[in-house]
C-alpha positions as CSV (number, residue, x, y, z in Angstrom):
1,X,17.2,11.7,23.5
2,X,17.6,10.0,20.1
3,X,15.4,7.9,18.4
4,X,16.0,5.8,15.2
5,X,15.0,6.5,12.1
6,X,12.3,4.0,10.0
7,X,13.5,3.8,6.6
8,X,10.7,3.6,4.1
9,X,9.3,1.6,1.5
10,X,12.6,1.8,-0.5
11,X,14.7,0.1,2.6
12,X,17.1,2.7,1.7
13,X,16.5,6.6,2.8
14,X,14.2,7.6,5.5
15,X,10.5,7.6,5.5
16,X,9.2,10.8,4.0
17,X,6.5,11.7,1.8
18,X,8.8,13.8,0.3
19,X,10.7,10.6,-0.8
20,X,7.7,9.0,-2.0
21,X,8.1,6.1,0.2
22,X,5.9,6.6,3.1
23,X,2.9,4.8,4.8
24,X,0.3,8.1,5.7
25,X,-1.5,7.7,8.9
26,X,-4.6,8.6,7.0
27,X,-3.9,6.6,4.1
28,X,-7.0,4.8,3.5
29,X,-6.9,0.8,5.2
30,X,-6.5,-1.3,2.0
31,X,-3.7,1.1,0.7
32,X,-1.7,1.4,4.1
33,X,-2.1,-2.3,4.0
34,X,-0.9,-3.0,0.7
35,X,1.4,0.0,1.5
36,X,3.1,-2.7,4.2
37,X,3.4,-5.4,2.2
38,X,6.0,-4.0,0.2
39,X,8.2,-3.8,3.0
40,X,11.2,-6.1,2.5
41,X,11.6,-9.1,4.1
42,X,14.6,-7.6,5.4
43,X,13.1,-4.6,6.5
44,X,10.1,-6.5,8.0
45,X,12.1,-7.2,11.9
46,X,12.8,-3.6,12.0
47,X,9.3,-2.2,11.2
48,X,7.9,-4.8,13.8
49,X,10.3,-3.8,16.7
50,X,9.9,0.1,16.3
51,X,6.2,0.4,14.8
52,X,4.2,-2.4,17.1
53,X,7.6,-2.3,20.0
54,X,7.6,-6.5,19.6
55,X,9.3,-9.1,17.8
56,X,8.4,-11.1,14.5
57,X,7.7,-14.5,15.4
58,X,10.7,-16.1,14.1
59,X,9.0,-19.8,13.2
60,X,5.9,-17.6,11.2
61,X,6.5,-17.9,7.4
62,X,7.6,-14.5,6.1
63,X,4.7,-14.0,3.8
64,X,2.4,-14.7,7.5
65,X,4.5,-12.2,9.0
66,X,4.4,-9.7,6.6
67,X,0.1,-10.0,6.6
68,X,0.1,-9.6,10.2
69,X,2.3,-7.0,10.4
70,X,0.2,-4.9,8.0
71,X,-3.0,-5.9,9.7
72,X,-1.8,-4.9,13.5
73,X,-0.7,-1.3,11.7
74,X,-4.1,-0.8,9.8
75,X,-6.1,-1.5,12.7
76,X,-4.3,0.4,15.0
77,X,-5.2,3.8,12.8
78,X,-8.3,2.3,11.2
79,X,-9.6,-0.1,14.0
80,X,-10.0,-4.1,14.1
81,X,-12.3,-4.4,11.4
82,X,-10.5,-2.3,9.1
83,X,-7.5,-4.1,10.0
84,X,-9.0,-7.9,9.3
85,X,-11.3,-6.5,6.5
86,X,-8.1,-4.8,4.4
87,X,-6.5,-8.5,5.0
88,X,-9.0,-10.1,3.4
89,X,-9.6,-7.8,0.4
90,X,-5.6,-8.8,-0.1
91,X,-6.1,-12.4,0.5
92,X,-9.1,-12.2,-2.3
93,X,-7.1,-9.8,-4.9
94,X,-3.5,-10.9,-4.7
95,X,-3.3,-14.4,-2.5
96,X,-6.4,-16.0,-4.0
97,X,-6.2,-14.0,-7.0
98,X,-10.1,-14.1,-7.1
99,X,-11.0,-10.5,-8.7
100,X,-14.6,-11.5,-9.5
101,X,-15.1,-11.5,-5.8
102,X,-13.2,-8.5,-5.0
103,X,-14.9,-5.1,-5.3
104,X,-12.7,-3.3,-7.3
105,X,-14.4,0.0,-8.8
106,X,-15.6,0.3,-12.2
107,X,-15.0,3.3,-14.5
108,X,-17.0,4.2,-17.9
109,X,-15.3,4.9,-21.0
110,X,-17.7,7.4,-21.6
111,X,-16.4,9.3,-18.4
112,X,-12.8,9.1,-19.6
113,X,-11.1,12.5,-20.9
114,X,-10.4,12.8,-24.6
115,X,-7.1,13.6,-25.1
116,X,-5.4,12.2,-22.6
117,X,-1.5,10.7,-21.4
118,X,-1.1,7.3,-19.5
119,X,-0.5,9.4,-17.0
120,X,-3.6,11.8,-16.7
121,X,-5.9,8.6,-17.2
122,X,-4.7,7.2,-14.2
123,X,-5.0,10.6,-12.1
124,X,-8.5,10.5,-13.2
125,X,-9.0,6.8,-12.2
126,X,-7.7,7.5,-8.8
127,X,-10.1,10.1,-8.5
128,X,-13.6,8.2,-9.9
129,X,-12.5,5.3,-8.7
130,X,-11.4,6.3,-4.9
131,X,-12.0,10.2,-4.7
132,X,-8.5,10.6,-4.6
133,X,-6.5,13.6,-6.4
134,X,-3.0,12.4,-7.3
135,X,-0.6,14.7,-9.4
136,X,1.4,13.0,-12.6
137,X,4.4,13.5,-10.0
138,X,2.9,11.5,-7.4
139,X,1.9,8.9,-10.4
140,X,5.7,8.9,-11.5
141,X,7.0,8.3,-8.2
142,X,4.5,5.0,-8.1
143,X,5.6,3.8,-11.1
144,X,9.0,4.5,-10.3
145,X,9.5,2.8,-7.1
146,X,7.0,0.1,-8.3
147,X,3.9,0.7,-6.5
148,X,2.0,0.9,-9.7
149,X,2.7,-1.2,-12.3
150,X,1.5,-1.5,-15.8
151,X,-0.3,-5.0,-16.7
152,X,2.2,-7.8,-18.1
153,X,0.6,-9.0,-21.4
């Protein structure tokens, strides 16, 4: 039996964690969700035939698509709610732009280590903020492949 292979984030190489360009089962809702919405447009058919085994609706705007196609994956691993609430935190953050109303965590400069790289100030945000140990590797790869990006003055 052969199966095809889901190329990841990139569109280009398979999805591996290895690669950096993975959506984790276990990833927590809002970041599988946002996870999916940096699936190309091109990309967006093939995730929706072999991850939910139907078609995009062809008439929905891609943007529409792309939201629903990240909802029906979070809630099947996280359940409904997670699913419609990790839509809305997006809608409020990116689509509405409305951070006052998000909840977005808060970290103290007091808390912050001393002598410290870009790099290792994230790491520890990640963790205060979300409990969430990521290496300066894993915090390359983001930047690299543009899944964390630094603020555009």
């Amino acid at each position: 039996m052969v199966l095809p292979l889901l190329e990841g984030l990139d569109g280009v190489r398979k999805m591996s964690k290895s690669y950096g360009n993975y959506v984790g089962v276990a990833d927590p809702p809002q970041e599988m969700f946002g996870k999916l919405m940096s699936v190309s447009d091109d990309l967006m058919d093939r995730y929706y035939q072999l991850l939910l085994g139907e078609a995009r609706d062809p008439a929905a705007h891609p943007m529409e698509a792309k939201k629903a196609l990240a909802e029906k994956i979070t809630a099947r691993y996280h359940g409904p709610d997670a699913g419609s609430a990790a839509r809305a935190d997006w809608d409020t953050r990116f689509s509405k732009k409305d951070l006052a109303a998000a909840e977005l965590p808060e970290l103290a400069l007091a808390d912050l280590p001393a002598a410290a790289t870009v790099l290792s100030l994230t790491a520890h945000a990640f963790k205060a903020a979300f409990g969430l140990d990521k290496s300066n590797g894993e915090l390359a790869q983001a930047v690299h492949h543009r899944r964390l990006r630094p603020a555009q003055r």
